[in-house]
C-alpha positions in Angstrom: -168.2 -33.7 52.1 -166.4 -36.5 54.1 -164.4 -38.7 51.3 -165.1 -42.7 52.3 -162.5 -45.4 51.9 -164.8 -47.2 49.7 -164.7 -44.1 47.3 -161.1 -43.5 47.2 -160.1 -47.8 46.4 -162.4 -47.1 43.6 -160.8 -44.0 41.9 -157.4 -46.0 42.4 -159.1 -49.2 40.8 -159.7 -47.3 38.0 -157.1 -44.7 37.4 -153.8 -46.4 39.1 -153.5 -43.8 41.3 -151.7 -43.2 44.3 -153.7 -42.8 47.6 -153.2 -39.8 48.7 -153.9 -38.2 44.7 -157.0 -40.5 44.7 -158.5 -38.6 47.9 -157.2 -35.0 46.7 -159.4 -35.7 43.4 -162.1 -36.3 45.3 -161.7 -34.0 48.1 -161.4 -31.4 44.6 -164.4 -32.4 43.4 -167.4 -33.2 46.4 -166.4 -36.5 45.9 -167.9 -36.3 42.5 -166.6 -39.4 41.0 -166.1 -38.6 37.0 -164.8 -35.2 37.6 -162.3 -36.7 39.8 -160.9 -39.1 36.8 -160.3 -36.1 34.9 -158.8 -33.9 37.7 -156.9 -36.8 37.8 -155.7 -36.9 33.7 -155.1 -33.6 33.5 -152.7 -33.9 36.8 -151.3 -36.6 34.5 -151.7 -39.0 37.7 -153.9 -41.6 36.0 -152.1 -42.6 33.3 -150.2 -45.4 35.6 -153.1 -47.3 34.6 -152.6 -47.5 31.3 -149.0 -48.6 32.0 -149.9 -51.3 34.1 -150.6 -54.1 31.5 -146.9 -53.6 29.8 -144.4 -56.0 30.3 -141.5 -54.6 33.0 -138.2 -56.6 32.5 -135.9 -54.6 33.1 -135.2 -52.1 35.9 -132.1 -52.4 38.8 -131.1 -54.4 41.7 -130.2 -52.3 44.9 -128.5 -53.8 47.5 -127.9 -53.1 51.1 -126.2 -53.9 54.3 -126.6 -53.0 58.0 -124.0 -54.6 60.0 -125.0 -58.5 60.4 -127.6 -57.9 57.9 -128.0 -57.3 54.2 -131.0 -57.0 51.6 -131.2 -57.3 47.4 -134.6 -56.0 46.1 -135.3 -55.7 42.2 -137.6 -53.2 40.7 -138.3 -53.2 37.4 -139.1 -51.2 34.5 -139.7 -51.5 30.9 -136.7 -50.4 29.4 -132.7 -50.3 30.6 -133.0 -46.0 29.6 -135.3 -46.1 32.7 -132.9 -48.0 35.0 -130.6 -44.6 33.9 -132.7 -42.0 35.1 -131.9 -40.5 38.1 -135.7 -40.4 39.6 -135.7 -44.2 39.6 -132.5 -44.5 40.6 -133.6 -42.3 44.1 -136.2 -44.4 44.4 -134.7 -47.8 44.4 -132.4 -46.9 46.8 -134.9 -45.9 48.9 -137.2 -48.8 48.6 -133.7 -50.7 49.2 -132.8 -48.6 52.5 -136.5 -49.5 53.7 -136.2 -53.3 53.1 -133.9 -54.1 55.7 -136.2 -53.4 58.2 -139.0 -56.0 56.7 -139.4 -59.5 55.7 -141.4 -59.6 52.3 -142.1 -57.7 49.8 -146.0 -57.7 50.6 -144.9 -55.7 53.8 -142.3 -54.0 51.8 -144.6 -52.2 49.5 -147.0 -50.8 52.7 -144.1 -49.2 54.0 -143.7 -45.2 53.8 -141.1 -43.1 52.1 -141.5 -39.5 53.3 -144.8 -40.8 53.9 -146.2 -41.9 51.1 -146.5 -45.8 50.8 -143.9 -47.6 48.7 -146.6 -48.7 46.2 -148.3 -45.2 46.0 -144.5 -44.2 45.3 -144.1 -46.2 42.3 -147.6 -45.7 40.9 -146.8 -41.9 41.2 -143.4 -43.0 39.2 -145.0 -44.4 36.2 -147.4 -41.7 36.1 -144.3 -38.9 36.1 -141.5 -41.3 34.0 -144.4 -42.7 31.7 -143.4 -46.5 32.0 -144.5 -49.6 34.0 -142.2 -50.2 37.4 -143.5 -53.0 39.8 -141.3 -53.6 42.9 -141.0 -57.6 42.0 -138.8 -59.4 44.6 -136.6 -58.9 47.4 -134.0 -61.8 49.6 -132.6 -61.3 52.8 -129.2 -62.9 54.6 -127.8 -62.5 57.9 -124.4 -63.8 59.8 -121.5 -62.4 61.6 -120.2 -61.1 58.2 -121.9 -59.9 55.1 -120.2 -58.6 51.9 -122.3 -57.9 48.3 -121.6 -57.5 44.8 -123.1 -55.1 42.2 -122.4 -56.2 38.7 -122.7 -53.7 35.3 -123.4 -51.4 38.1 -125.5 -48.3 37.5 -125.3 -46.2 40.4 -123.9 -47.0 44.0 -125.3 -50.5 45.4 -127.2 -51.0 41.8 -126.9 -52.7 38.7 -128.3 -55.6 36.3 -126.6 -58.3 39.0 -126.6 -58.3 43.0 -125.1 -60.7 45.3 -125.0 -61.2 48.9 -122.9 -63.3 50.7 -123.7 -64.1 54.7 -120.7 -65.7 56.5 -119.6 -66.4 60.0 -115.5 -65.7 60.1 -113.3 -64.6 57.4 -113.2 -61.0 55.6 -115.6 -58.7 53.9 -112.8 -58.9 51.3 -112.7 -62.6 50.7 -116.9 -62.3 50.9 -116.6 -59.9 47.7 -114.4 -62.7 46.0 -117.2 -64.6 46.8 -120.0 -62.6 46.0 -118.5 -61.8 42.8 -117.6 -65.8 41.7 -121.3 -66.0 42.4 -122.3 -63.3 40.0 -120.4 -64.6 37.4 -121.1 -68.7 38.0 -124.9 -68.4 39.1 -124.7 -71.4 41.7 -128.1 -73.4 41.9 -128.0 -73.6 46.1 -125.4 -73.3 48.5 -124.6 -77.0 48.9 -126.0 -80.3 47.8 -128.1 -80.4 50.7 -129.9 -77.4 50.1 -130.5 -78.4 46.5 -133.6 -79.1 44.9 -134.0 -82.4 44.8 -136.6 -82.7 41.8 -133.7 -81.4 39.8 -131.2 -83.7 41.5 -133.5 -86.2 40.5 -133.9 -85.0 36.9 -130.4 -85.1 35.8 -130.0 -88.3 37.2 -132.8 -89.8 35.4 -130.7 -87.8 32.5 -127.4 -89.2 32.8 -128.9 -92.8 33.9 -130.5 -93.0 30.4 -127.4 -91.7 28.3 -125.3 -94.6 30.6 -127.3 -97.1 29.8 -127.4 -96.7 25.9 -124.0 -97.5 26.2 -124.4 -100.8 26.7 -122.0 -101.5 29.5 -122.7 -103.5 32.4 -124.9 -102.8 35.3 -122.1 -102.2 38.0 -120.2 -100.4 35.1 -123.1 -98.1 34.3 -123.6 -97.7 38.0 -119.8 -96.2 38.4 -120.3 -93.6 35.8 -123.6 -92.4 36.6 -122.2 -92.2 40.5 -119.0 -90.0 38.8 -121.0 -87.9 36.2 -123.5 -87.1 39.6 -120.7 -86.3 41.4 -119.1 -83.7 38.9 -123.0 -82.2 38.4 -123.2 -81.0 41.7 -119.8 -79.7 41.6 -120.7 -77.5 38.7 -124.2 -76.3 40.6 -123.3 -76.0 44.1 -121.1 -72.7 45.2 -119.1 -75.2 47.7 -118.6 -77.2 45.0 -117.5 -75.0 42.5 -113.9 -74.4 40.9 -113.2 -70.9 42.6 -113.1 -68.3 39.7 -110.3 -66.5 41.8 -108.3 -69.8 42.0 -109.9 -72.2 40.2 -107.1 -75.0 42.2 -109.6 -75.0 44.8 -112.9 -75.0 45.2 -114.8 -72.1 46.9 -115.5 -74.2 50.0 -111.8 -75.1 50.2 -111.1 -71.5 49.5 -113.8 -70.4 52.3 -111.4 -72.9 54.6 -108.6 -71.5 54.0 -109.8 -68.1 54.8 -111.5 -69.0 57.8 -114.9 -68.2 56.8 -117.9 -70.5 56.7 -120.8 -69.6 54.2 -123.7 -69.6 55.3 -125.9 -68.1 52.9 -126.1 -66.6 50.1 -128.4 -64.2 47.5 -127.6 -63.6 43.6 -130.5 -61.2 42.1 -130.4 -60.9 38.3 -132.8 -58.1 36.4 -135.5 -59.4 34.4 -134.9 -63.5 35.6 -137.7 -65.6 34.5 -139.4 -62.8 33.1 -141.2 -63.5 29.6 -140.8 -60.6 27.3 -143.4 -60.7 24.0 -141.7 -59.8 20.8 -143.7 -56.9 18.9 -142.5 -56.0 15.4 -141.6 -52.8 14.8 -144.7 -51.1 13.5 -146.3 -52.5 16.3 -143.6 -51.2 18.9 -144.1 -47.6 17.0 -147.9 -47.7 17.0 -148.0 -48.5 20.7 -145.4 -45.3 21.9 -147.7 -43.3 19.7 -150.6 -44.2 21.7 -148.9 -43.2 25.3 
């Protein structure tokens, strides 16, 4: 019997599936939906459903470049003995390969790998390495030169840390210096001009409030809050920053001096802004019994 859409968004709905095992099952079965779930469980194909409610905050960041372009993506899993496996480890560098030739990560996941979808490939991933994986972000650059940064690398263009740096003149070399200040000093934006200004505001609402309590006079408190402003955004911006290579310059006098001017630039971290839930232990124990 002829196997809808319909029917096949269904069995994925409710097993986690990929496509392509959703429609085998039913294809198996006459489209039978029940005996499809368990054709499915006893492939061991629908327990990616049971995965999917678990917390992923770990996992790699692969990077890649292509000439004037160059791509970070971060997929994660639940634990860092996952990001050692080699299976995932394939895999990310394949979604990475892919993701120079999109934009997003919406069209990032609709893309094929050996002709499977990226997110049938990852659904088929948890179901085989039994944890949750979700492809969670991805951040392009482009410019006339482009040189990246893995840091606590894992395997080739992949670790807990990638950074990108997009410049027009200047070396790959002096890019890596770069790229690797930026792993270690985590730069808010690029320049004061690109950053955000509710947090520009913020701090200077912050160190307005601490000037004042000091009593001083108006044009006094005024002067300090200008100078304390003034040292914030060099500690935040990577032009302003004391460059970790020679911290006697800055990295945009540095960038000068090598001829380069950055124009953009990516820094990836595993598990960023992710909120992990604390279990105890019996609970932790209880749940790993339970698949």
């Amino acid at each position: 019997m002829a196997i809808t859409a319909a029917q096949v968004k269904e069995l994925r709905d409710k097993t986690g599936a990929g496509m392509m095992d959703a429609k085998k099952a039913l294809t198996e079965n006459d489209g039978n939906m029940e005996a499809a779930v368990d054709w499915l469980r006893t492939k061991g194909l629908a327990k990616a459903a049971k995965k999917s409610g678990r917390t992923a905050a770990e996992g790699l960041v692969g990077v890649a470049v292509d000439g004037s372009r160059g791509v970070a993506v971060e997929v994660n899993a639940e634990t860092d003995f996952v990001a050692k496996n080699a299976e995932f480890q394939e895999m990310v560098s394949a979604i990475t390969n892919v993701a120079l030739g999109v934009d997003d990560v919406e069209a990032l996941k609709a893309q094929d790998i050996d002709g499977k979808k990226i997110e049938d490939v990852i659904t088929d991933k948890i179901a085989t390495i039994g944890e949750n994986m979700t492809l969670r972000r991805m951040a392009k650059v482009e410019g006339e030169t482009i040189a990246h940064y893995i840091h606590n690398a894992a395997g080739q263009n992949m670790g807990k840390i990638g950074v990108l740096v997009a410049m027009n003149g200047g070396s790959v070399e002096f890019g890596r210096q770069v790229a690797m200040h930026i792993a270690a000093a985590n730069p808010a934006s690029l320049s004061e001009a690109d950053l955000d200004q509710t947090l520009v505001e913020r701090e200077k609402q912050v160190l307005t409030e601490q000037a004042r309590e000091s009593g001083k006079p108006e044009q006094v408190i005024e002067k300090m809050i200008e100078g304390r402003m003034k040292k914030f955004l060099g500690e935040v911006t990577l032009l302003g920053q004391q460059f970790v290579v020679n911290p006697d310059l800055t990295v945009g006098e540095a960038a000068k001096e090598a001829g380069a001017e950055i124009k953009s630039f990516v820094r990836l971290e595993v598990g960023e802004g992710i909120e992990v839930e604390k279990e105890d232990f019996a609970a932790e124990v209880a749940k790993a019994a339970q698949g």
